[in-house]
C-alpha positions, -999 to +999 in steps of 0.1 A: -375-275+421-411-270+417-440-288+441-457-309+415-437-307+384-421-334+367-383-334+355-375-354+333-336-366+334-318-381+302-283-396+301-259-396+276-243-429+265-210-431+259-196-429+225-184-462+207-147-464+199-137-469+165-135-507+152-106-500+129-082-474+120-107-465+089-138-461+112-142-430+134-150-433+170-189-423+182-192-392+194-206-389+235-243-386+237-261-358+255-276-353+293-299-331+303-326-323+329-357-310+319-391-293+332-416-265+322-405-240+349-368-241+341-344-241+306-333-273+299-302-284+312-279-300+286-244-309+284-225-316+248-213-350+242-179-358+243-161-357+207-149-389+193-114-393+189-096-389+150-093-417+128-064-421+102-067-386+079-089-368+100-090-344+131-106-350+163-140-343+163-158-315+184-179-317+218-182-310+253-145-319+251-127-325+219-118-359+206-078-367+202-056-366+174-044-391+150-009-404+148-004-378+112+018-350+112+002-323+124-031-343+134-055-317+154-076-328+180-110-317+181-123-281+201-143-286+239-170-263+247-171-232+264-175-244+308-178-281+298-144-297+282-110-290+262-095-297+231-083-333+220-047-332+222-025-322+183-002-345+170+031-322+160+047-360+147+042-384+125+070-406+145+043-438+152+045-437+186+011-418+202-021-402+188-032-370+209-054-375+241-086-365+242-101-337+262-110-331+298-133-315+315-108-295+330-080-297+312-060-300+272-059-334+262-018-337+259-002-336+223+013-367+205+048-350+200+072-375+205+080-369+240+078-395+265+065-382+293+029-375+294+027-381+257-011-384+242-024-386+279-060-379+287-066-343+297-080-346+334-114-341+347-130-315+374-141-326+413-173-322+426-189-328+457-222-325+451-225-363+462-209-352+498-176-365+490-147-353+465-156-377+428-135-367+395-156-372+365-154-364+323-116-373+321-097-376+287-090-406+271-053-417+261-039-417+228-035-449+210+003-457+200+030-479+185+050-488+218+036-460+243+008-462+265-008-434+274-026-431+305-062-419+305-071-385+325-081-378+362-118-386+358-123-418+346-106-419+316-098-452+299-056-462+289-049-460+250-043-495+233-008-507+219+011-526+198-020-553+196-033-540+230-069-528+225-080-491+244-094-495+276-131-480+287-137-446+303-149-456+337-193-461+342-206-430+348-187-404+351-187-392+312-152-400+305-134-408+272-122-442+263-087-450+251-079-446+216-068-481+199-033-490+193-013-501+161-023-528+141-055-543+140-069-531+173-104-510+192-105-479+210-126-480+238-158-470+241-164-437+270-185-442+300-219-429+301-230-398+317-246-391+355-269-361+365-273-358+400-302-335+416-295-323+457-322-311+478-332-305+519-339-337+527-376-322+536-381-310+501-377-346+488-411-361+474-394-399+472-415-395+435-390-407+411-389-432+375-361-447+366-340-462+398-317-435+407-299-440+438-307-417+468-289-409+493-304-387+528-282-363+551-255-362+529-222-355+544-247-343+576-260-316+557-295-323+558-299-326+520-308-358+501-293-366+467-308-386+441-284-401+411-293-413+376-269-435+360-298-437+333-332-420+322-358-412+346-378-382+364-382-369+394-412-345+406-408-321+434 
């Protein structure tokens, strides 16, 4: 980071989940980190999840399937996310899960175990301690719920049961809704995070990240945006 320049940080918000089985889920909105001395930094949202008759849709990681014969969830992007889970049957029970960060979202196929979970996220410990973020969300089902990913990632609904939230922050997938008349949830927004020497840091920042000095004893300062803001060096 450059003395003097600005960086401007954006957060994605978390895409909405679907209000009915007729309405598609949001898709996950975009973070990045930007200044003049450096290519933006930008993640893909996160895919939202299929609807009834459709696939899952594409993003950092793909979007579930729906509970259709042969539903397919939705492609990740290359060193973000994975693919939404397939549906390989129609048997009412569990729609696909949706995509981690570091792993498939699981397919609805009729198996009970694991079936239409959340794929999981990827560690870091760029905070000075060991935080799973961007996990899958579960599959909405019939009798079967299906537990979100490693990461964050929120429970699909049942029978009546609405889908949970992906956890705050940690760009996660919410849980697909169940049958009948019932919500997915909607995914938790995005972080960036910026780590320095702790003598580097200017204390120059919008927004009201969080900072945090001598991280794990290292010496280094990290300074956490749960939502827009900048930071100059």
């Amino acid at each position: 980071l450059v003395s003097g320049t600005t960086y401007t940080v954006t957060v994605g918000a978390g895409g909405a989940g679907n209000s009915s089985q007729s309405v598609p889920p949001g898709n996950g909105g975009a973070s990045s980190v930007t200044g003049s001395d450096i290519d933006g930094k930008t993640t893909v949202g996160g895919g939202g999840g299929a609807h009834r008759g459709s696939t899952g849709a594409v993003g950092g990681s793909g979007g579930g399937a729906a509970n259709d014969d042969s539903g397919t969830g939705g492609a990740g992007t290359a060193n973000q996310g994975y693919a939404g889970g397939d549906n390989t049957s129609n048997d009412g029970e569990t729609c696909g899960g949706g995509g981690g960060a570091g792993a498939v979202g699981y397919q609805g196929n009729g198996i009970v175990t694991n079936r239409g979970y959340g794929g999981a996220g990827v560690a870091s410990t760029i905070t000075g301690s060991s935080v799973t973020y961007a996990g899958g969300g579960g599959g909405g089902g019939q009798s079967n719920t299906a537990a979100g990913g490693a990461g964050g990632g929120g429970t699909g609904g049942d029978n009546g049961v609405n889908g949970t939230n992906g956890d705050a922050n940690t760009g996660s997938g919410g849980g697909g809704g169940g049958n009948g008349s019932t919500t997915g949830g909607t995914g938790g927004d995005g972080v960036v995070i910026l780590r320095m020497a702790d003598a580097r840091y200017t204390g120059t920042t919008t927004g009201s990240p969080t900072v945090a000095t001598d991280v794990g004893g290292s010496g280094e300062t990290t300074i956490t945006f749960t939502g827009d803001g900048s930071y100059t060096g």
